[in-house]
N, C-alpha and C positions, 0 to 999 in steps of 0.2 A: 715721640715725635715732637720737634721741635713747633711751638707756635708763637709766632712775633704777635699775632694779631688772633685770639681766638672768643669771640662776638656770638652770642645770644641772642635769639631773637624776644624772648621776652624782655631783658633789659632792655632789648629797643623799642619796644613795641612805642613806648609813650610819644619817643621823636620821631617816631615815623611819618615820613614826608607823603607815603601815599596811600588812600582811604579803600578803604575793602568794596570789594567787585560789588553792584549792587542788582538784584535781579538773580533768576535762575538760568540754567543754558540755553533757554529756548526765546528769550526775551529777545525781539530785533526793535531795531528804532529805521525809520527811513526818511531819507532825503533823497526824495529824485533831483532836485539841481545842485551842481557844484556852488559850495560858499567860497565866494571868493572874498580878497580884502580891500577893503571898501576903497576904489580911485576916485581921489575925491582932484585930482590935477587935471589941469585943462590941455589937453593933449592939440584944440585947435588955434592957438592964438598967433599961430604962423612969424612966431620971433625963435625958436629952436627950445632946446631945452639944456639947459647948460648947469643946470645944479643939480644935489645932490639928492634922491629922493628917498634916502635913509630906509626905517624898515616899512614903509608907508604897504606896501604890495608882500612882504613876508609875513608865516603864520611861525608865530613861536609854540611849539609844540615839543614834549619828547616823544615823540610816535608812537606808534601803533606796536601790540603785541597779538604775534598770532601762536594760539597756541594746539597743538593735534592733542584731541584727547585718546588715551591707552586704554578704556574700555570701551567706543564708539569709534565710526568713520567719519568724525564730524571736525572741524577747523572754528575754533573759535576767535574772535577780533575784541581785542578789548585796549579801552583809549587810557594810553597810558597816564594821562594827566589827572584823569578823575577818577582810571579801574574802573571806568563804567562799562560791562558787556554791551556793544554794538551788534553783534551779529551770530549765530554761528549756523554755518551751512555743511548740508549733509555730502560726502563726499562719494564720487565716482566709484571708487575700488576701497577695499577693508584696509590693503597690502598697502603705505604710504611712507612714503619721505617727504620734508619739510624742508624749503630753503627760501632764498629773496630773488628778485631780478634784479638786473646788475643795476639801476638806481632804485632800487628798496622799493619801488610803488607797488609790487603786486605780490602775493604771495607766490609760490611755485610748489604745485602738489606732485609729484612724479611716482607713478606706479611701475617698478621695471619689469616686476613679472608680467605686466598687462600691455606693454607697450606705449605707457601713456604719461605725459606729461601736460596738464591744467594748471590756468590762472585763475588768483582770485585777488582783486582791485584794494588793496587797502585803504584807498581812499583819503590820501595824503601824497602831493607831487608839485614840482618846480617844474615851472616854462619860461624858456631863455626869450623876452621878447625885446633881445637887443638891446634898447638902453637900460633895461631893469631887469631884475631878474622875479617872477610873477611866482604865488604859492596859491596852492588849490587846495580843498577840503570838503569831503562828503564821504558818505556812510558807504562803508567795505560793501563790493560789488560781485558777484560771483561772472566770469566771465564766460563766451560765449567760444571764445579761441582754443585749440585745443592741438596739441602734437601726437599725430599714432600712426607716422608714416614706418619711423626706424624702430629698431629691432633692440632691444636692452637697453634702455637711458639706464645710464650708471654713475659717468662722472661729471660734474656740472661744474662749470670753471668760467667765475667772474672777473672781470678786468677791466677798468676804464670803459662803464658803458656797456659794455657786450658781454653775454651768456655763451658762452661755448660748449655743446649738450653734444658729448661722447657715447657715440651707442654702439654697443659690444658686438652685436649681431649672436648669432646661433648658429654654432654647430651642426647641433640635432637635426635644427628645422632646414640648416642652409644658408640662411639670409648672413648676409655680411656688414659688417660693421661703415659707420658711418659719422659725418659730423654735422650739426648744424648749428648756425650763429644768428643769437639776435639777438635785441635790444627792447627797450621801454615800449620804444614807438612802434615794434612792429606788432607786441601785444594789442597794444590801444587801437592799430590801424589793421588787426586781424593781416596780417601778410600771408598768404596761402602759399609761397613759394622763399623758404629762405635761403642763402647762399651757405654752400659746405662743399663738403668731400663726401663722400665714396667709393667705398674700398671694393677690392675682388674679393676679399675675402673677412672671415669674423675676426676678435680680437678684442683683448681688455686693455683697452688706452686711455688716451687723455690728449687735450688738446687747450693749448693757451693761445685765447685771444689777444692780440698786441698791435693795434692799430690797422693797418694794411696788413698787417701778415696776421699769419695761423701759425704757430708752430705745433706739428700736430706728430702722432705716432705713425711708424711703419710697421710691421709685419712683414720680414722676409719668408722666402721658403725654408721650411723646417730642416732642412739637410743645409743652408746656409748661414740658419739663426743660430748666435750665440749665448739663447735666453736657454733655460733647462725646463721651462715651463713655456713648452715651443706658441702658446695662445699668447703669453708676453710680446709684445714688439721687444726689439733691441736698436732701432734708429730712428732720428728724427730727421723730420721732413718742414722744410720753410715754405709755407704757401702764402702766395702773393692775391689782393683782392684785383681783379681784373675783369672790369666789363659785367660786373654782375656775378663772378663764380670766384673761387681760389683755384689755381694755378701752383703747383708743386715748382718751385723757383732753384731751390736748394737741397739737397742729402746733406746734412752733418756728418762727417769724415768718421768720426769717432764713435763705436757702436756704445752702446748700455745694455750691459746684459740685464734678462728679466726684469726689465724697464717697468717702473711703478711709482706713482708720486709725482707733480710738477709744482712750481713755483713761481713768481717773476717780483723783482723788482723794477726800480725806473731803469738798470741797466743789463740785466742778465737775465733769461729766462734758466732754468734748473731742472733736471730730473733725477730721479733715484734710481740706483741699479745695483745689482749683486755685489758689483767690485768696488760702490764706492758714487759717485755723482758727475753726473754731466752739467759742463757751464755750457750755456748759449750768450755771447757777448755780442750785441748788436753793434755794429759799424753801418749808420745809413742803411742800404739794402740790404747788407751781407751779415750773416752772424760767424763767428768763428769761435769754435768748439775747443774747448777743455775739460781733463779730467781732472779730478781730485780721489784721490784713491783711499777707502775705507782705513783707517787707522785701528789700533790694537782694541779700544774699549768698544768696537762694533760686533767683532769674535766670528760668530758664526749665523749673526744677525744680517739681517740688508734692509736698507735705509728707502725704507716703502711710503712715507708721506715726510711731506715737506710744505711750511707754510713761509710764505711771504709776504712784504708790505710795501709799497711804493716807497717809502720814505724810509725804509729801514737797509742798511747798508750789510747787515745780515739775516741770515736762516734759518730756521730751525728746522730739523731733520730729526725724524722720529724712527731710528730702527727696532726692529721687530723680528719676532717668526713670524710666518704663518700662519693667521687664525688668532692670536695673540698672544700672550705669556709677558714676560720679560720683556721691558724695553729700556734703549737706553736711549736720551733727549743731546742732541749735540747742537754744535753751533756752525755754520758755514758762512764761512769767507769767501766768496767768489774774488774779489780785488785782490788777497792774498795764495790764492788757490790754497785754504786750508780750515780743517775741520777739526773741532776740538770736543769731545765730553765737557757738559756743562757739571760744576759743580755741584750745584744742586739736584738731586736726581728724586722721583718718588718713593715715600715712604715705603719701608718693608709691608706687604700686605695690602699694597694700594696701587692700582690701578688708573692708567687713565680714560675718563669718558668724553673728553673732550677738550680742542685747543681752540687758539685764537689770538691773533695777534687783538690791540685795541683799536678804535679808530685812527687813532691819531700815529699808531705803530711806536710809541712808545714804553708799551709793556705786551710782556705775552703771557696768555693767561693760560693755566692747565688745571683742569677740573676734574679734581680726582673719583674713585668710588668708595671712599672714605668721608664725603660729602664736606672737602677742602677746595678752597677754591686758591690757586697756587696764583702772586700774582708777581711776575720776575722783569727786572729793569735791565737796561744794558748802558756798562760804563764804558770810558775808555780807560786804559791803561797801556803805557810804552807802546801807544800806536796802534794799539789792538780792541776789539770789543768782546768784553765778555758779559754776558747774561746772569744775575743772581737774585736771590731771592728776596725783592722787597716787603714781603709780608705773607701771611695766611688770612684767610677768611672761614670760619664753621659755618659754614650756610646751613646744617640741620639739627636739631635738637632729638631727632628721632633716631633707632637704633638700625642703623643701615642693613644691618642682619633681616630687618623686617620687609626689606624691599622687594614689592610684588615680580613675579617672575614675568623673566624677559624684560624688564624696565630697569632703569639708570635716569640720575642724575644729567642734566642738559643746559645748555645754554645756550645765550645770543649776545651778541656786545651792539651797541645804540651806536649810529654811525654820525650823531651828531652831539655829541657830548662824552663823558666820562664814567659813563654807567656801563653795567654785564647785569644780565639779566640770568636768574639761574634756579630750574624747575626743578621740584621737589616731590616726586612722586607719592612719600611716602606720606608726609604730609598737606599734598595736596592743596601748592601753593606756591607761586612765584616769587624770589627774593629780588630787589634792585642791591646793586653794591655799587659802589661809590670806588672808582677803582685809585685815585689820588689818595680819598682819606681810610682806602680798605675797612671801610664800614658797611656794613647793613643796614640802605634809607628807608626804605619801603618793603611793604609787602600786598600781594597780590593774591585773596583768597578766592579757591576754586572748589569745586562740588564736582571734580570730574580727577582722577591721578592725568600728568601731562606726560603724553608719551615726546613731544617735539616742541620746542618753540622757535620764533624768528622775529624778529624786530622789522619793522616796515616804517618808511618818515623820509623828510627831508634831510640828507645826508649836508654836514658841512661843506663849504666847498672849500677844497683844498686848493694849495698855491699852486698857481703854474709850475710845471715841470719843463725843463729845456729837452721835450723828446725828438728823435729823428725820424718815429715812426708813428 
């Protein structure tokens, strides 16, 4: 295997930029009021306010790390500036997935087998108050809000603001699949009723939040569907926010068989299908639908996940079997309706455990089970973008052969800087990488193997986008 960049952690150890966790797992610290940052401006001198009030009301932070520990049902919080454990609290259900809310402030704990989806407060967040924009800080909260009306949370889909929480529903039991949407605020303000869809029937879907609309899965009847795995949908459906609910506005013309995967950039929403990929191209109200059809190095695979970035003008598209094996990593043009095999593909014997574009969507990151962390840039050439590999990272020193079972290598990328954050089960310990200078700054020692992590903080704020929706 080729490595452009292949980095030790003991050579680093000396420049490491971040100081070892301090405390056992069970140590909390508590602050019952928010620290805010000190307003020392006179907000009543009744002449306006016309100048600039710089970072006076901003907390510079690299956020918050939440990490699930793989021998315990516990969620731990640890501040990334100092690696001081803040918290860690005992969880609801054994059975757990780990992810963010769609502005980073809260953890999201989701149980599918139990029905259940739980918040827990990181205790790091931005308030728009109009002429400034205000940052908040206090000690990680377990909260009181709680989702166990639907039936399988499976697939959880962030976008500008909004969580869009895909529930499978059951078969077995009956209950039918369903969607609901929310946000920061409806966390913090406990919303007992939130807006979505529900179906007549169950279904393994997905559904992308995009301002007013939902564009969400169908399920036809199985003597109509052209998926082979008749629980697949094979159509999408444009729902409209109206008056408090979504309102189905639109069918996309164009079916996906055994429909699986979604994606969006600032202008096309995307999905994965047997034959290849559906583009969703917004116009104002109206999306209008295209295929792009699977090419030779996909074979007898179907392109079942797909990641995008607002700012990123392509896709990447991870085809697969079922269950896993073989994959191959492609690249999609929606502007050009076309998809190509990246060059760079993973090593013989290696596996991937996880993707990620960066924040800023200018690299994508693939974290092998060879304990490499892949990190690939996109050029232009003759008008076209292609994807390659700007360096490797060895994020472990340990012999991967030793990796407790059922555990893997994991990550999170920090959505206000240049960092990937990336768990080390075997030796039990957090790496930061430095994803510009493909280095290894910090390290993050734990007394626990991490089954999940996720990054929590104030997110940069990105430039405006000219959107229609």
């Amino acid at each position: 295997m080729t490595k452009l960049f292949k980095l030790k952690l003991i050579a680093l150890a000396i420049s490491s930029t971040l100081i070892t966790a301090c405390g056992d797992a069970e140590t909390n610290i508590v602050e019952k009021d928010p620290i805010e940052v000190p307003d020392d401006h006179d907000h009543g001198d009744g002449d306006g306010d016309d100048h600039d009030h710089g970072d006076e009301y901003t907390i510079d932070s690299l956020g918050r790390l939440v990490v699930l520990a793989g021998d315990s049902n516990t969620a731990s919080f640890f501040d990334l500036d100092d690696n001081a454990l803040l918290d860690t609290f005992t969880l609801t259900n054994d059975s757990n997935t780990l992810s963010s809310s769609p502005d980073f402030r809260y953890a999201v704990i989701t149980s599918r087998a139990q029905d259940y989806l739980g918040f827990i407060d990181g205790g790091l967040w931005r308030e728009d108050h109009g002429e400034h924009l205000h940052d908040y800080k206090q000690s990680p909260a377990a909260s009181s809000y709680e989702l166990t009306n639907g039936s399988r949370p499976t697939h959880l889909v962030k976008h500008d603001g909004k969580l869009a929480i895909f529930y499978d529903g059951d078969a077995t039991s009956g209950t039918v699949a369903s969607v609901e949407v929310l946000t920061d605020s409806d966390i913090t303000s406990a919303t007992a009723t939130l807006p979505g869809i529900t179906y007549d029937i169950n279904m393994h879907g997905v559904a992308e939040p995009r301002g007013e609309h939902l564009l969400s899965t169908i399920r036809r009847d199985d003597a109509d569907s052209t998926s082979v795995a008749k629980v697949l949908p094979d159509q999408v459906g444009v729902y409209h926010f109206h008056d408090g609910e979504y309102e189905l506005e639109q069918t996309l013309e164009l079916t996906c068989p055994d429909l699986h995967g979604a994606a969006q950039n600032h202008d096309y929403v995307i999905f994965g299908c047997s034959d290849g990929v559906l583009l969703a191209h917004q116009y104002d109200d109206e999306y209008e639908a295209e295929k792009i059809a699977n090419i030779d190095a996909v074979g007898d695979l179907r392109i079942g996940t797909i990641y995008g970035h607002e700012d990123s003008e392509t896709f990447i598209g991870v085809a697969s079997g079922h269950g896993g094996g073989p994959a191959v990593i492609l690249s999609i043009d929606p502007a050009s309706a076309e998809m190509e095999e990246l060059e760079w593909q993973l090593a013989d014997g290696a596996s991937a455990v996880s993707y990620s574009f960066s924040a800023n969507g200018e690299h994508f990151l693939v974290l092998d089970s060879l304990g490499f962390l892949n990190v690939l840039e996109a050029h232009e050439h003759d008008g076209h973008t292609h994807w390659e590999l700007a360096g490797q990272v060895d994020i472990t020193e340990e012999d991967v052969t030793t990796m407790p079972e059922g555990m893997k290598f994991s990550m999170t990328v920090a959505q206000n800087g240049q960092f990937a954050y990336v768990a080390d089960p075997i030796a039990q310990h957090v790496v930061q990488v430095h994803l510009e200078d493909l280095e290894i700054e910090g390290e993050l020692e734990l007394t626990f193997p991490p089954a999940a992590i996720t990054w929590l903080g104030i997110a940069e704020e990105e430039e405006d986008h000219d959107h229609d929706h």
